[in-house]
N, C-alpha and C positions, 0 to 999 in steps of 0.2 A: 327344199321345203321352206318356206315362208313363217317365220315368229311369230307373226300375227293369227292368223287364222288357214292353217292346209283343208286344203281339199279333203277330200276322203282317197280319191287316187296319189296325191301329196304323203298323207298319214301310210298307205300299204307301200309304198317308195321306199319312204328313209324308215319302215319298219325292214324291209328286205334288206334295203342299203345295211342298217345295225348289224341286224343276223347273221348274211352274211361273211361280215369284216369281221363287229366285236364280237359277235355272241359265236361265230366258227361254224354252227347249220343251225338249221331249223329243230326241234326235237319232233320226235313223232304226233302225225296228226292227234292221234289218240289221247300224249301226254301235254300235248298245249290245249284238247277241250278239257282235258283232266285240271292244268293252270286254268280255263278261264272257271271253271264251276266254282275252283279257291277264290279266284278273286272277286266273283259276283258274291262269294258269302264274305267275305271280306265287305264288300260294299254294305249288304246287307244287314250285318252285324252292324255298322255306324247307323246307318238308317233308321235299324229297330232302336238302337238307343239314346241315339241325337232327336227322332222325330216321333219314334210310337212309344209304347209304355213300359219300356223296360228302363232301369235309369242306366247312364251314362258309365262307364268305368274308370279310373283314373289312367288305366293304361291306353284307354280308345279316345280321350278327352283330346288330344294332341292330335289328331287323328286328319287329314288333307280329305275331305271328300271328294273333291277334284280330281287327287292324285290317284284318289282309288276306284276314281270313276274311267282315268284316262288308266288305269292298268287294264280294266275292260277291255279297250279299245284297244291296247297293242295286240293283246292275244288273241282278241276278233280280228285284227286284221294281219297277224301270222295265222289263223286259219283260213282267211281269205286269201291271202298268195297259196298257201299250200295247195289249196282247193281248186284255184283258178278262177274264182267269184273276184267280180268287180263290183267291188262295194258302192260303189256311186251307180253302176248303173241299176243294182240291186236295188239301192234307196229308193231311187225313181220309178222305178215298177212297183214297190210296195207302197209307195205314196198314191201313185193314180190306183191300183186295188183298192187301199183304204179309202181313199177319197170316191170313188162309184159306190163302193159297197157300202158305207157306211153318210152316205152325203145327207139323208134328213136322219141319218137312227138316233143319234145324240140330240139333235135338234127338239125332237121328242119324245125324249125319256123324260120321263116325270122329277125322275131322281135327281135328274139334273137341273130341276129350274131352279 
């Protein structure tokens, strides 16, 4: 994998490679959607109170949104090897979906101008 910016095939690589070697297996499918639901309210919890109306904590203040965004990512993409989902070619089917489906709806939403 490359420092700069991995692929999405890249990211499920050296996430299998980790697993693995350091992490010894995978945990059950079940218990890594169980880690990512933790770590999207983890995300969430910054969100609400870096950007909506709850205020800040001093204990969340320190807080990497980066980090917590790329925890997301690992455990999306250990349920993607678990699964057999190739997250890249996944991306690209739900990008042309979205893009047909949705090609003038945004365009004309009022709400949006």
């Amino acid at each position: 994998m490359t420092s700069q910016s991995p692929s999405l095939a890249e990211v499920q690589s050296t996430v299998d490679t980790w697993i693995t070697t350091i992490g010894v297996r995978y945990f059950s499918e079940l218990t890594n959607m169980a880690i990512l639901t933790e770590e999207v309210g983890e995300l969430a919890r910054i969100m609400a109170r870096r950007y909506g109306d709850q205020s800040e904590k001093p204990s969340d203040a320190g807080r990497d949104l980066g980090d917590e965004m790329a925890d997301v990512l690992w455990v999306l993409a250990a349920l993607a090897n678990q699964t057999g989902v190739d997250l890249s070619a996944a991306f690209a089917r739900n990008l042309e979906k979205k893009s047909n489906r949705d090609a003038d709806r945004h365009r004309n939403n009022p709400k949006l101008q």
